[in-house]
Structure formats: structure tokens, C-alpha cells
C-alpha positions in Angstrom: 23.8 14.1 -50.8 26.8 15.9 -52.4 29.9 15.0 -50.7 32.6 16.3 -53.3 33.8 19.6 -51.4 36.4 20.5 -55.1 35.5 23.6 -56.1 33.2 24.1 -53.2 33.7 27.2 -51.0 34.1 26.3 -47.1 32.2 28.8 -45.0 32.7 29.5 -40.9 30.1 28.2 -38.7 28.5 31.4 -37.0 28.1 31.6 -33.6 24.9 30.5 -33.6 25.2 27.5 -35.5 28.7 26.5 -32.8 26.1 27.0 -30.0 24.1 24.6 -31.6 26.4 22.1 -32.5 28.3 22.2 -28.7 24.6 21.3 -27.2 23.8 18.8 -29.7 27.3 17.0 -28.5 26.5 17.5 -24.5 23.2 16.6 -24.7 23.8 13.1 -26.4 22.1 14.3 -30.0 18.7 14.5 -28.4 18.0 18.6 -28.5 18.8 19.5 -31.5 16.2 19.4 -34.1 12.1 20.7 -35.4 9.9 20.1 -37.1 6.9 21.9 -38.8 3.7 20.2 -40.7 2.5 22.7 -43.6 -0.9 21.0 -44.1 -2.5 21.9 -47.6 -6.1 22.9 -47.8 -6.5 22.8 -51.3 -3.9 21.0 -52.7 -4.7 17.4 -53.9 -2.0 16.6 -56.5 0.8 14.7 -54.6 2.7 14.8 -57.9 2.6 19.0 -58.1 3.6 18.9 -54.3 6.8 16.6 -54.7 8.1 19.5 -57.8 7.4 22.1 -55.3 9.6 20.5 -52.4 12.0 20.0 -55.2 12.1 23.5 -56.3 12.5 24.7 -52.8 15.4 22.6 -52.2 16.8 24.3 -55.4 16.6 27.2 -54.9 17.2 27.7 -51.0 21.1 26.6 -50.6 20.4 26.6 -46.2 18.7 23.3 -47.0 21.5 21.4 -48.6 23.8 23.0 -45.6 26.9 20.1 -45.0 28.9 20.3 -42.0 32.4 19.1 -42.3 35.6 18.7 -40.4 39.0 19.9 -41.5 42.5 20.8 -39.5 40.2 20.5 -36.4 37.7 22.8 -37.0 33.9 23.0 -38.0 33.2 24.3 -41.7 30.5 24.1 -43.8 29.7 24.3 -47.5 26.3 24.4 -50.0 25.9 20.9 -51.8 24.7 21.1 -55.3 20.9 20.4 -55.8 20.3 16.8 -56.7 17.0 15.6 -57.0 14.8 14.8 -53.8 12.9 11.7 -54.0 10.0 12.6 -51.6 7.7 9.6 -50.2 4.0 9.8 -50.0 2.4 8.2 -46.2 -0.8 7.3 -46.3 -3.0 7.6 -42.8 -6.3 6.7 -42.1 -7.1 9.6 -39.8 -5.1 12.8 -38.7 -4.7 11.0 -35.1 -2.3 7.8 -36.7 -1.0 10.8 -38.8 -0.1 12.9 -35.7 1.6 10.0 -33.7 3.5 9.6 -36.6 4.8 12.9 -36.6 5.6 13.2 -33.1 7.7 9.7 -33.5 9.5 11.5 -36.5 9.8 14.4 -34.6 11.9 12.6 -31.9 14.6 11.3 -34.4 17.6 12.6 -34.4 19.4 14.0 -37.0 23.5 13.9 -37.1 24.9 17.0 -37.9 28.4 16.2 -39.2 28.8 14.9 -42.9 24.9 14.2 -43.4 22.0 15.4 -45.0 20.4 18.1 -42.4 16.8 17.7 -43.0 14.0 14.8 -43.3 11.1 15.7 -45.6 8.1 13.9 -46.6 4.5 13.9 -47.5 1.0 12.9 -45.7 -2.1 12.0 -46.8 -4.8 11.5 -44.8 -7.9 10.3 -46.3 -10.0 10.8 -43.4 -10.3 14.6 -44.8 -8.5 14.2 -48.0 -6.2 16.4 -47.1 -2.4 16.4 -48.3 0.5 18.1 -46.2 4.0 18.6 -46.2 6.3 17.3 -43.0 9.7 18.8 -42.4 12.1 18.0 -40.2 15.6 19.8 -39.8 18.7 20.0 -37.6 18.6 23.5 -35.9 22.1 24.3 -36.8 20.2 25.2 -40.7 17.4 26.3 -38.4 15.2 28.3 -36.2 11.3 28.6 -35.9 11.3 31.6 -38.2 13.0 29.6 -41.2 9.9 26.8 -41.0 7.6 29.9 -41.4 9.4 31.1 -44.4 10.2 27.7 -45.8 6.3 27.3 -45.5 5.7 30.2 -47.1 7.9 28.9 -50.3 5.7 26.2 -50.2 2.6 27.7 -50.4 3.7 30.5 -52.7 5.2 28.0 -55.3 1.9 26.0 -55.4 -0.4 28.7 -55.8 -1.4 29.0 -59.4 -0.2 32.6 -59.1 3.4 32.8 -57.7 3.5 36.7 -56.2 0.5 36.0 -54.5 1.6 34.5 -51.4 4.9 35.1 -50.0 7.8 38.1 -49.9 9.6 36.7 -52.9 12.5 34.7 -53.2 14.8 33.6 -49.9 18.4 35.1 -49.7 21.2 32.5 -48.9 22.4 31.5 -45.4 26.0 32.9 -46.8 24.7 36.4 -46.9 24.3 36.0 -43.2 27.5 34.5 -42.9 29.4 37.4 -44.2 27.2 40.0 -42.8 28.4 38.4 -39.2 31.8 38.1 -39.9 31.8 41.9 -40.3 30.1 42.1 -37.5 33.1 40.5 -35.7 35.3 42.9 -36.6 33.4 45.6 -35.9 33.0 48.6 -33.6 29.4 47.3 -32.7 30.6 43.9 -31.7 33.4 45.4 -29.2 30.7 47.7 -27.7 28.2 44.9 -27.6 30.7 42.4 -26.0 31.8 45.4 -23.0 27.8 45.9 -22.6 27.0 42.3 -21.7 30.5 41.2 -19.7 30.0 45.2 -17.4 26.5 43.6 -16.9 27.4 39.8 -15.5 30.3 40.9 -14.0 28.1 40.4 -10.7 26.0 38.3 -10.6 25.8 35.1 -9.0 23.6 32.3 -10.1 21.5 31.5 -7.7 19.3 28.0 -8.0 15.5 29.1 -8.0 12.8 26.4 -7.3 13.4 23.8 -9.3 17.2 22.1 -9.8 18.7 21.5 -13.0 20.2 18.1 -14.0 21.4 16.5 -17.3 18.8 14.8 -18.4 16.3 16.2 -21.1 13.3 13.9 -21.3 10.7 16.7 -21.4 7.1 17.2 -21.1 4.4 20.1 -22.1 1.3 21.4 -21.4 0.0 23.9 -23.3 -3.1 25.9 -22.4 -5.3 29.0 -23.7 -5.4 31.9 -22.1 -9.2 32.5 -21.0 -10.8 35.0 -21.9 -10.9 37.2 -18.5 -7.5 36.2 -18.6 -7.2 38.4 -22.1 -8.9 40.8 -20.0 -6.0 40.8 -17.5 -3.6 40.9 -20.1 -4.7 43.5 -22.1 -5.8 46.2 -19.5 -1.9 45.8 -17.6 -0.6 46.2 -21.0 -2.7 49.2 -22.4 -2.1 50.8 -19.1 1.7 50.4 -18.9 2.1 51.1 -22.5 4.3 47.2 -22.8 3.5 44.3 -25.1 2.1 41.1 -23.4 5.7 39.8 -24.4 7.4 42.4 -21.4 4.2 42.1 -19.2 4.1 37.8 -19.0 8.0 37.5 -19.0 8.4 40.3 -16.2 5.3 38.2 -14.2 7.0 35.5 -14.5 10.2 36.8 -12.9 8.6 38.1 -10.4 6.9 34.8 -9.0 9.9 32.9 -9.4 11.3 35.6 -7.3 8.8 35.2 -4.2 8.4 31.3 -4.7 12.7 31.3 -4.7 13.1 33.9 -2.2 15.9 35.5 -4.2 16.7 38.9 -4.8 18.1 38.9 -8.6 17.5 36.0 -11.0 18.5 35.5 -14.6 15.6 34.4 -17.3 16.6 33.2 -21.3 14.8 35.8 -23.8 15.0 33.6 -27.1 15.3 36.4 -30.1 15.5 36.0 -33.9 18.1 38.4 -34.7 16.6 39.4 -37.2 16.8 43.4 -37.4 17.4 43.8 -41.0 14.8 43.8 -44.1 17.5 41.1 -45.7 17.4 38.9 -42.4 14.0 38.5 -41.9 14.2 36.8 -45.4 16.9 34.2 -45.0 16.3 30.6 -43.7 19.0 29.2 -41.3 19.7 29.2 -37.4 20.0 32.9 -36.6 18.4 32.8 -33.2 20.1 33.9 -29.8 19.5 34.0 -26.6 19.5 37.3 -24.4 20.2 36.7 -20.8 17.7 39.1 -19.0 18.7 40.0 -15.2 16.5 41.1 -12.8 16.9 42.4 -9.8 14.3 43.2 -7.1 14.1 46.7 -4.9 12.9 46.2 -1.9 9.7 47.5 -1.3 9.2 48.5 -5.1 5.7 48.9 -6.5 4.5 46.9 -9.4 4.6 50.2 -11.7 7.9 51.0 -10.8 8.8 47.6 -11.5 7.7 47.5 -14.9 9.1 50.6 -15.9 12.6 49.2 -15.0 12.0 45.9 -16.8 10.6 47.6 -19.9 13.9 50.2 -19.8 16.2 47.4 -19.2 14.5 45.1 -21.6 15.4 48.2 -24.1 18.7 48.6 -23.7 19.3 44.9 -23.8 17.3 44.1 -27.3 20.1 47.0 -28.3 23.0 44.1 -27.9 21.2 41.1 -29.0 23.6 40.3 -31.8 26.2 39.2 -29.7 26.2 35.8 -29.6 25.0 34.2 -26.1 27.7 31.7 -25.8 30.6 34.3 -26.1 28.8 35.6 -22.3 28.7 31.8 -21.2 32.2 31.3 -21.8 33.3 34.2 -20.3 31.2 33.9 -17.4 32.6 29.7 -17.1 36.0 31.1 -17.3 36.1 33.8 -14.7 34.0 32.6 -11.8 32.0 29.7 -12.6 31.8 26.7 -14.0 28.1 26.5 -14.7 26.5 25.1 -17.7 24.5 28.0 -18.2 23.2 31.4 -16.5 19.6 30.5 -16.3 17.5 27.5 -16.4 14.1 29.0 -17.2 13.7 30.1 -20.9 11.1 32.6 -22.4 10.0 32.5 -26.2 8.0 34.8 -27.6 6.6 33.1 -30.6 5.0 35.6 -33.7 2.6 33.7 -35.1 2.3 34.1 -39.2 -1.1 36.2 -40.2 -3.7 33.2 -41.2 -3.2 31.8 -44.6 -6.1 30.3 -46.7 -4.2 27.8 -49.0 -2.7 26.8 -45.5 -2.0 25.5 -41.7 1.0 25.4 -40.1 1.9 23.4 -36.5 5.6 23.1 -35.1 6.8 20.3 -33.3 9.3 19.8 -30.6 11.5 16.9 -30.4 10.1 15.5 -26.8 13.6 16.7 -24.9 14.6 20.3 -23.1 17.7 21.6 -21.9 16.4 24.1 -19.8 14.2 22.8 -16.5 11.3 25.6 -18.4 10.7 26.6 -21.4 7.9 28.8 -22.0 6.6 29.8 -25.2 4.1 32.2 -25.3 1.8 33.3 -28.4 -0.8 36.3 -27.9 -2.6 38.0 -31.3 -5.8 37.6 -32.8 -5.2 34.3 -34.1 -3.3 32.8 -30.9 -3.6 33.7 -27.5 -2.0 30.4 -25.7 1.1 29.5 -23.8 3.3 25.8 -23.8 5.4 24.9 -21.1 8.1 22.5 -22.1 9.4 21.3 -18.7 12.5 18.9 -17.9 10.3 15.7 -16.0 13.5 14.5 -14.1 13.1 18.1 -12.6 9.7 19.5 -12.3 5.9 17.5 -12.5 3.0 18.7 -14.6 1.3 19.5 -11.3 3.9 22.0 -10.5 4.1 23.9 -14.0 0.0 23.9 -14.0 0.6 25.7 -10.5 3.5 28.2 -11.7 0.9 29.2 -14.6 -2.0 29.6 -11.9 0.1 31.6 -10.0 0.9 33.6 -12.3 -2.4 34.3 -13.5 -3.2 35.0 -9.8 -0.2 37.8 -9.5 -1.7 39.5 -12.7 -5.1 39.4 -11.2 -4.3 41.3 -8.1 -2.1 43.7 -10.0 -4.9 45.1 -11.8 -6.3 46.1 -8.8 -3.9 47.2 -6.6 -1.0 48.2 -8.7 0.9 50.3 -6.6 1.3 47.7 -3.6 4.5 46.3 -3.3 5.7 43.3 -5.3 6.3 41.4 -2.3 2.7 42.1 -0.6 1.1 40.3 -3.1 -0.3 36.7 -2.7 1.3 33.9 -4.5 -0.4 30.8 -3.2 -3.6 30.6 -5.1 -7.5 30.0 -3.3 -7.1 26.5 -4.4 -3.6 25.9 -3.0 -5.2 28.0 0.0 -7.6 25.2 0.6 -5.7 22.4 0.3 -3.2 23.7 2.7 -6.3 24.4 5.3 -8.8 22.0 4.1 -7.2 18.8 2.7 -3.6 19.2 5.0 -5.1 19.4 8.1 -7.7 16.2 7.8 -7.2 14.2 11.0 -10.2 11.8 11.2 -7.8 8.5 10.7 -4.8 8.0 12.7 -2.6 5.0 11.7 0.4 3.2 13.8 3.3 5.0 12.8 6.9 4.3 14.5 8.5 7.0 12.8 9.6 10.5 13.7 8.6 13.8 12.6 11.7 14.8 11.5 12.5 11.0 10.0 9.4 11.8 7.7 10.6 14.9 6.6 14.3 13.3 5.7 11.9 10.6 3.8 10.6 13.5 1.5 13.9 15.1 1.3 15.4 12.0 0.0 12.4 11.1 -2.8 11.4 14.8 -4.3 14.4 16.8 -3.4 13.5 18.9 -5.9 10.5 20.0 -5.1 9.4 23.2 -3.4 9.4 23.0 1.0 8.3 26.0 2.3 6.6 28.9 0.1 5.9 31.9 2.3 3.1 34.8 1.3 
């Protein structure tokens, strides 16, 4: 890695990137970090691979991003391109190959004087097949940067370069000045009084899970069925709304009977990527929009949705400002929470299916958020992964939020204009093992202890978990 910073022109960190670089010092340099596995379907020349990851890191300066320290402050600069040495890993079948990932996947990588990514190549001659494994710190970035760095990849192997790929990738520096002139601009003062008017109310409330700092995390990830497509596509062609607006508002709404609150606040992850020119750079320009909503009583679904989808509107309209600037503000003034949600929703666009190849992200086995939902639905994807905090919640417990959920959707296709509280939210199955399994009484044991002792027992072990859910 370059070190020598003469002659080298120091840069801000953006607001993304301090966000970044803040959680990657609470969270004990466990969060910050992904990784993505390009796999190659044709390419069997590890030696025509190892120029290609050497031409990308050429040409795309984000990669050889340094972080540095000076007078107190964080700065960063673009190394010069000095040649990568990339290893070749042999595996016998894609199983030892995955493990291996998933261990890389976990490492961490330090943000502050240091190289920012990991990259190296698998073989795996149970299919002969060659791919290409990268690993980066998220402050150089975001799951839209691993789908254009694959892209590179893929377009630079290809015998044909303008075949595959938009061109070349612009510089993270374009995006650095294009935000400092957002900064100083009318939009930014506008989008700043937008998002303080809007929390200048609210009051976290904790929903059914409690939040702790610990980040140990882990996932299930299931397909939606296909009557489940069913669902989702006849809510969404009737409401006119994306399955992004119709599964995050479902969501809200049975954390909202299952909490027994009356406004809750849900992360929307975004790629702030508006522009022609931004959709082309690689680096961390993802933010988080906190989404508010509040519950009328006796509100129909419809109505519901219609107020989500209009809120959800006027809120995508102010996504540039940067979610930590509302944190702070909200810490300062009346709080002194970590953050102002604890479930958060991605909406993950997956990249139209290539021939030459497969992609497959990875997370780093830790969460910051209790739930993180990440939800794909096209024609190539139609699944959901729930990254949950396992100091918090069980795998039981997030495979009964998703059923729940599926359950809500059900009935609303039926009856859409009940209210949102006269819907069911224990499913049939819960349903009979509250009647059926609860209630067994055919052996009775010697048992000294009180009702209400055994109920300060369960308090003490699961605290955590859900008492009482009522409808």
C-alpha cells in the first residue's frame, strides 16, 4: 500500500463514510465490512483473471481509498496503483469453498492507515469453476459498488469489452465534491428543516424485542411461496405500490399489534443514488431513511397504505441528508439513544442475470440492529433474509414475525377494508399450540413453587421475549 501522502490531495470523509467509521469504533470493529463472490462460468485462465483484478484496481481509485488522521480529524486520499499480487485457493468442493468464505467474511478489516479491501481467487475443481472473492471495508462500500465492481470484472474479461457493463466507473471524489455542494446548499437546509419538523415528536418507544450491544447475529433466509407471490402481487397491483412499500408497511403494522404501540420508527436502507453519474461510482453512498409511522385508530388497510405510500413519497424526497446529522440532533435535544429504530428494512435490486456470471454477497456474521430484513422480489429473486441480533431475538421468533406476516397479507386480500387492528396476528399454528399443546394436563409433577414465582423465573431468563400478545 501507498503510504506517501506528498503531493497527494487529502479529501473530507462524507457523511456516509463518518457514519461508518463511528459504528465500526462502537461496535468493536466487528460491523463494518462485505463481501461478494463473482463466480466465473466460463473463465478458466487464473492468469487472465489475476490482470483483470489488476486492471480494476487501476483504474477504480475507491479501491485504493486510505484513511488518515491529521490535526484530529478523519481525511482520506487515493494511493497510487501498485501491483496486486492476487492468490489462487484451491477447494475440493464448493462446500470447503463456502466455509471458507464465510470465515473470510468475518474478518475484520481496520479502517485507519490500511489497505481497505481483501481480494483473492477460488478454484474449485469439483466443477472446475474459477471465481473472484472480495472483501471490503464499507466505508469504500455499499452493496451497489460489489454489483458494479462485478460488473468490471466481467466486462474486462469478456473477449469484447462494450459487451457487458455501462462503461467505465467515475471516481469516489466526484461524489465527494458533488456532496460538499450539497452542504452548502439550499436543498440541504430544506432537507435538514424536513427531517428535524418531523422527529421533533416522537418518542422511541421499545417494540418487542430489546436492543443491547452485542452484535453476534444470525439469518434465515426463506423463499417466498408461490401463493405467497400471489398475495404479493394482487395487494400490490391493486394498490398501485411496489412489493418494497407493501412488505415494509406489513411489517410495521405487525410490529405495531405485537408492541401495542401507536407510532414506531423502521430504517429504510437507500442508495442515494438519484443521478445517472451516481449510479456509476463505487464507494459507500448508502443512507438510511428513518420512516415514522403512526397508526389511526380504527383506519382501514386501504387508507393505511395510501398514507404510507404518500409519506414514503415525500420522505425518498430528502434522502440525501445524511442519517446521522437526525441522530445527533435527536441525542442532543431529548435523548440519549443510540439510534431511532432498531428494525431495519433493505430493499435489495437484484442485477438482471448475467451469462459469463453469478454473484452471492456475504455478511460478516454480526448486526447492529436487533432486525435486519432484506427483501428481494423480481423474476430472478423472490426471497427475504432476516439478519437478527441472537443475544436479542431466537430463530423461532423471526420464523414467527415472517409467518405472521404472511398471515396479515393473507387476510388483507380478503377483507381489505376492515380495520388494521381487527385483523388476526397469531397464526393457526400458534392458535394450536396455545389451545392444544398449552393446555396438556395429563401429568402433574411435585412442584413447591408459586404461580407467580414461575412467572418471575421466566422474567429473569428470556426477558426479552414477547408475554402477552393480544388479537
Amino acid at each position: 500500500m501507498d503510504t506517501n501522502t506528498t503531493n497527494k490531495q487529502l479529501f473530507p470523509l462524507t457523511k456516509s463514510q463518518e457514519l461508518i467509521l463511528s459504528m465500526d469504533q462502537y461496535a468493536g470493529n466487528s460491523v463494518s465490512s462485505i463481501t461478494v463472490q463473482v463466480i466465473l462460468k466460463n473463465e478458466t485462465d487464473p492468469e487472465k483473471i489475476k490482470a483483470v483484478v489488476n486492471r480494476v484496481i487501476a483504474e477504480d481509485s475507491t479501491l485504493r481509498t486510505v484513511i488518515i488522521q491529521e490535526n484530529d480529524e478523519y481525511c482520506q486520499y487515493f494511493s497510487d496503483y501498485v501491483y496486486e499480487e492476487v492468490q489462487v485457493y484451491s477447494f475440493d468442493t464448493t462446500g470447503d469453498r463456502e466455509d471458507y468464505i464465510q470465515q473470510q467474511a468475518k474478518c475484520w478489516i481496520q479502517p485507519v492507515n490500511n489497505k481497505l479491501y481483501r481480494i483473492f481467487i477460488a478454484y474449485c475443481s469439483e466443477n472446475n469453476e474459477y471465481s473472484i472473492v472480495m472483501t471490503v471495508n464499507h466505508i469504500i462500500g455499499d452493496a451497489w459498488s460489489m454489483y458494479l465492481l462485478k460488473d468490471q470484472f466481467v466486462r474486462y474479461l469478456s473477449d469484447n469489452d462494450d459487451n457487458i457493463g455501462d462503461g467505465k466507473l467515475y471516481g469516489y471524489d466526484v461524489y465527494i465534491e458533488e456532496e460538499q455542494a450539497y452542504l452548502s446548499s439550499k436543498r440541504y437546509t430544506s432537507d435538514k428543516e424536513y427531517w428535524l419538523a418531523k422527529f421533533a415528536d416522537y418518542e422511541k418507544e421499545e417494540l418487542i424485542f430489546r436492543n443491547d450491544r452485542t452484535f453476534e447475529a444470525g439469518n434465515v433466509r426463506l423463499s417466498f411461496t408461490d401463493d405467497e407471490c400471489r398475495l404479493i402481487d394482487t395487494l400490490t397491483e391493486r394498490y398501485h405500490i411496489s412489493p418494497n412499500v407493501l412488505l415494509q408497511s406489513l411489517y410495521a403494522l405487525v410490529l405495531k399489534r405485537t408492541s401495542c404501540v401507536d407510532e414506531l420508527c423502521i430504517g429504510m436502507a437507500v442508495y442515494n443514488r438519484s443521478g445517472k453519474m451516481d449510479k456509476k461510482i463505487a464507494g459507500m453512498m448508502t443512507n438510511t431513511i428513518p420512516i415514522i409511522y403512526s397508526f389511526e385508530k380504527d383506519i382501514s388497510f386501504r387508507d393505511y397504505i395510501k398514507k404510507v405510500n404518500s409519506g414514503l413519497f415525500s420522505d425518498y424526497k430528502h434522502q440525501r441528508f445524511n442519517y446521522g446529522e437526525i441522530l445527533s440532533a435527536f441525542r442532543d435535544e431529548r435523548s440519549s439513544s443510540d439510534t431511532l429504530y432498531d428494525i431495519l428494512f433493505n430493499w435489495q435490486v437484484c442485477p438482471e442475470e448475467d451469462s459469463r456470471a453469478d454473484v452471492q454477497l456475504y455478511t460478516n456474521g454480526n448486526v447492529t440492529e436487533i432486525l435486519e430484513i432484506t427483501a428481494m422480489y423480481d423474476k430472478i429473486r423472490r426471497e427475504v433474509s432476516y439478519n437478527y441480533k441472537k443475544s436479542c431475538c431466537c430463530e423461532d421468533e423471526v420464523m414467527s414475525f415472517h409467518a405472521r406476516m404472511i398471515h396479515l397479507m393473507s387476510q388483507i386480500v380478503s377483507s381489505e377494508d376492515m380495520s388494521i387492528d381487527e385483523y388476526e396476528i397469531i397464526t393457526d399454528e400458534e392458535k394450536s399450540i396455545i389451545l392444544d399443546s398449552f393446555n396438556v394436563s395429563a401429568n402433574y409433577a411435585e412442584d413447591s413453587r408459586t404461580a407467580t414465582g414461575m412467572f418471575e423465573e421466566q422474567v429473569k431468563k428470556y426477558s426479552y421475549r414477547t408475554a402477552v400478545v393480544f388479537g
